[in-house]
DOKOLMI-110368 format. One record per residue: x, y, z of N, C-alpha, C, CB in turn. Coordinates in steps of 0.001 Angstrom, whole numbers, plus 524288, in hexadecimal, padded with zeros to 5 digits. Each point is the difference from the previous one (the first is absolute). Glycine has a CB too. Example, Ala and Ser with C-alpha at 12.3 -4.5 7.8 and 13.67 -1.06 7.14 Angstrom:
833867E9C681E787FC86804A68000080384804B0800007F89C7FB6B804DE80606808AF7F85280334804A68003C7FCFE80442802DA804A07FD8C7F79F
//
This chain:
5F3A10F762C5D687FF2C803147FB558031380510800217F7357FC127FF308097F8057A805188033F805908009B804F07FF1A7FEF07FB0980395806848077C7F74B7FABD806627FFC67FD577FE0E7FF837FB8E806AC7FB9F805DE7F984802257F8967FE5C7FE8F7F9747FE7F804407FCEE7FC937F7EA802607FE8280CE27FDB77FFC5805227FF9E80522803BE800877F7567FD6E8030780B85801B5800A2805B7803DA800CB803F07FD837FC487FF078026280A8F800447F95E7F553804947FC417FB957FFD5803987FB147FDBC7F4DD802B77FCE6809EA7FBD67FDAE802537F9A0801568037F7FFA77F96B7FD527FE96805448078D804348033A806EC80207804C77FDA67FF2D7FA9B805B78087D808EB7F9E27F9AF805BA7FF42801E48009E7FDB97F99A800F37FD7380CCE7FE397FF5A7F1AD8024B8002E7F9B27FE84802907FC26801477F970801707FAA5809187FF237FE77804207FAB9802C9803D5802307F67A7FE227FC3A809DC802D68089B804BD8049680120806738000B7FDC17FA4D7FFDE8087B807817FA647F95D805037FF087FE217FFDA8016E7FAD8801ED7F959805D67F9FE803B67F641800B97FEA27FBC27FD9C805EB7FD6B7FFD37F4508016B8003380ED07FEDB7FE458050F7FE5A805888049F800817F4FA7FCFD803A780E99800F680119803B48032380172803707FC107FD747FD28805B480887801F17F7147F5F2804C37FC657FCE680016801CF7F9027FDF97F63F807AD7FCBA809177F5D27FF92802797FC218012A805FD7FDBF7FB567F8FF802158047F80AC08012980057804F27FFFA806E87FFEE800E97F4E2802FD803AF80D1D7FA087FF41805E3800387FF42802A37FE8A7FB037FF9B7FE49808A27FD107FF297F5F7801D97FC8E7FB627FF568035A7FAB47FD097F6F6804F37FE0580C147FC4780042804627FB1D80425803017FF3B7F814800DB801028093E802AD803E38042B8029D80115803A0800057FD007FDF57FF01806A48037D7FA277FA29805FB7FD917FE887FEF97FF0C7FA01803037FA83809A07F939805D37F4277FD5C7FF2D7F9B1802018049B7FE9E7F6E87FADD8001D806CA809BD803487FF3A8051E7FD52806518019C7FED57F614803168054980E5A7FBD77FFA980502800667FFC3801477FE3D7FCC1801238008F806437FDE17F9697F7348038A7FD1D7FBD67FE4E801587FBCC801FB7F904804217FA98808DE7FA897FC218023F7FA7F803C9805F57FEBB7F3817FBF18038B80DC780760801158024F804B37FF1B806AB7FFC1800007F713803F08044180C5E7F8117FC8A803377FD627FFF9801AD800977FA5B7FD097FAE8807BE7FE04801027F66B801BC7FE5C7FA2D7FEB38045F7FB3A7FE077F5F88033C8030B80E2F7FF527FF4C805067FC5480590801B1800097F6158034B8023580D2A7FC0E802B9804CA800C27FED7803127FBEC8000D7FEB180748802868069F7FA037FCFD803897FBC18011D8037F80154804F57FFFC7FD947F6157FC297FF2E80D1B803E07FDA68059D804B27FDC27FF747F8E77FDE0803AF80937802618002E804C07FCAB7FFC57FE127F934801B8806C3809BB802FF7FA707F34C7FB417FD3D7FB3D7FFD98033B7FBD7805267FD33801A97F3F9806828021780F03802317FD8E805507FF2180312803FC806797FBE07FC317F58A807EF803527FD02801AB804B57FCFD7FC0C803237FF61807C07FB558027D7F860809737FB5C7FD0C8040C7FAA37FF5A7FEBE804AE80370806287F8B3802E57F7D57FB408015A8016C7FEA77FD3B7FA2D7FFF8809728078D803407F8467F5057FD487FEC37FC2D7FEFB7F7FA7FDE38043780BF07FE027FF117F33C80323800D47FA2F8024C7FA827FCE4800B28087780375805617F7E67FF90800587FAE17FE4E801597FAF28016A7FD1A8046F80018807977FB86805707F7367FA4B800577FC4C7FFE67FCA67FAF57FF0680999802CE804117F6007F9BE800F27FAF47FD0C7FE497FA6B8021880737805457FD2D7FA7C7F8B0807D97FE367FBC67FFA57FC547FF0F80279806417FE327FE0E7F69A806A4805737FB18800A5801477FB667FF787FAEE804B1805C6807B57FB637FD337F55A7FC85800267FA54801837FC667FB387FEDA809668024E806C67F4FC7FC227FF077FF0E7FB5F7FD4C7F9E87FF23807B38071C7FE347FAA67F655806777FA6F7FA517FE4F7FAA880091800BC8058E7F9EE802E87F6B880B497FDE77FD7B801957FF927FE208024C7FA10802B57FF79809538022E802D67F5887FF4D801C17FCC47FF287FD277FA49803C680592806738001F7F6807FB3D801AB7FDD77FBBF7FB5D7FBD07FE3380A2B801D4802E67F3917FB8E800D57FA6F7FD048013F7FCC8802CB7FBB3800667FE2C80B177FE3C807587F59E7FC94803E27FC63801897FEF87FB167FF1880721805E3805457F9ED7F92E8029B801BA7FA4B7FEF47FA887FCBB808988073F803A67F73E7F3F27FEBF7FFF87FB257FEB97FB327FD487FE92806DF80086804F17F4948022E7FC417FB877FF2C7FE107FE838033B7FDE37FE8E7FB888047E8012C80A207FD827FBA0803DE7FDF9805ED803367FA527F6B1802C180D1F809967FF9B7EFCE803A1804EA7FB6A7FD00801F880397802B57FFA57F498801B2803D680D657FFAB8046F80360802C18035C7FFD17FD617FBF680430804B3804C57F62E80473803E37FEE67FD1F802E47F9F9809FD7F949805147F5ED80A187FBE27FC69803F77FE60805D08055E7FC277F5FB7FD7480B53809FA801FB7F15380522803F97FDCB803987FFDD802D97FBBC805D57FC98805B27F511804A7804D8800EC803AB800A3801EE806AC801E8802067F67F7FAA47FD6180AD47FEB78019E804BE7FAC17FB318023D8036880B9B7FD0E800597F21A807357FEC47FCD78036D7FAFA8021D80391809CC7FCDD7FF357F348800788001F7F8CD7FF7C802D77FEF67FE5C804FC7FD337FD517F840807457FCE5809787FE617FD55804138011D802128056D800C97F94D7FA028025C80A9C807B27FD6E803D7801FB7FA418022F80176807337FFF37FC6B7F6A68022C7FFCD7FAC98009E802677FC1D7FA9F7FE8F8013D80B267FF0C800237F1047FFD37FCAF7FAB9801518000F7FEC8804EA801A77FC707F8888032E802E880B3A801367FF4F803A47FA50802D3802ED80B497FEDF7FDA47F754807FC801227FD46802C3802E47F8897FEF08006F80951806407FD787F5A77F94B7FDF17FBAC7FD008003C7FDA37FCF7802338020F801A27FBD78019F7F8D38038C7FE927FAF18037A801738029F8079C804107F6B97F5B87FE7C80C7980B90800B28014E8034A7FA96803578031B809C57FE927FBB07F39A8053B7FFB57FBDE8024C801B07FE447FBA8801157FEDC807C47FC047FD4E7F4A88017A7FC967FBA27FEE3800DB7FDDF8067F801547FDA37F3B9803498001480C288016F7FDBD805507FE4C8016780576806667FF137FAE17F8FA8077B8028F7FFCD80346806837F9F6801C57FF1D80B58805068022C7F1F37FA817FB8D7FBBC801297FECC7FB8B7FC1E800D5804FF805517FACB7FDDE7F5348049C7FAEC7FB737FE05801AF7FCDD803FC7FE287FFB97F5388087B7FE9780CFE800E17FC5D8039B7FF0E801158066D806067FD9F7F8857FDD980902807D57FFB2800F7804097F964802E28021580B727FFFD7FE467F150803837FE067FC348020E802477FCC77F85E8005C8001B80DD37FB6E7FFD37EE28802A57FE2D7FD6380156800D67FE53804CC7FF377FFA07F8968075A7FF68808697FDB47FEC080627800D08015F804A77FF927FAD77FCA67FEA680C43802577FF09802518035F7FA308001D800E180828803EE7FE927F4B17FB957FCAF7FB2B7FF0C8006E7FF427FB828021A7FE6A804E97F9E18048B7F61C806837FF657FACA802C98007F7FE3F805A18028B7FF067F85D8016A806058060A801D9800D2805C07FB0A803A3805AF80B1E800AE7F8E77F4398034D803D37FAB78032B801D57FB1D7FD5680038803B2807127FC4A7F9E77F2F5800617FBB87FFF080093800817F9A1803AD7FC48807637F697807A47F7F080C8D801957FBC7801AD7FCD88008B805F1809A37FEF47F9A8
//
């Protein structure tokens, strides 16, 4: 039961330091698209193809464009709280009552 208990830890850990990176890289590509990058930057490259099938997933079900100004951004951020709130405190609690 004690591996199994450290497992549960060991992925709500990963998966908490995985999500919180991932905001980061949200919060970067969200402030990005306020200006105009150069669109053969490395960095920017990558934040593009980090978020936009993310993004684009959102835009494709939910109007999320509000006067012209793109939403799925903070949906993300949302489903991201939710994630770190409901998945990971779960199984740290699973993990703790193991």
């Amino acid at each position: 039961m004690l591996l199994l208990s450290n497992f549960f830890m060991a992925v709500a850990i990963v998966l908490d330091y995985a999500l919180n990176i991932y905001m980061w890289i949200v919060i970067a590509s969200a402030v990005l698209s306020w200006v105009n990058p150069d669109p053969y930057n490395p960095i920017v490259r990558f934040l593009r193809k980090a978020t936009e099938p993310v993004f684009y997933q959102i835009r494709k079900y939910l109007p999320v464009t509000f006067g012209g100004m793109d939403l799925s951004p903070i949906v993300v951020f949302l489903v991201i709280i939710f994630l770190q709130n409901f998945v990971v405190k779960s199984l740290i609690g699973l993990s703790r009552s193991m």
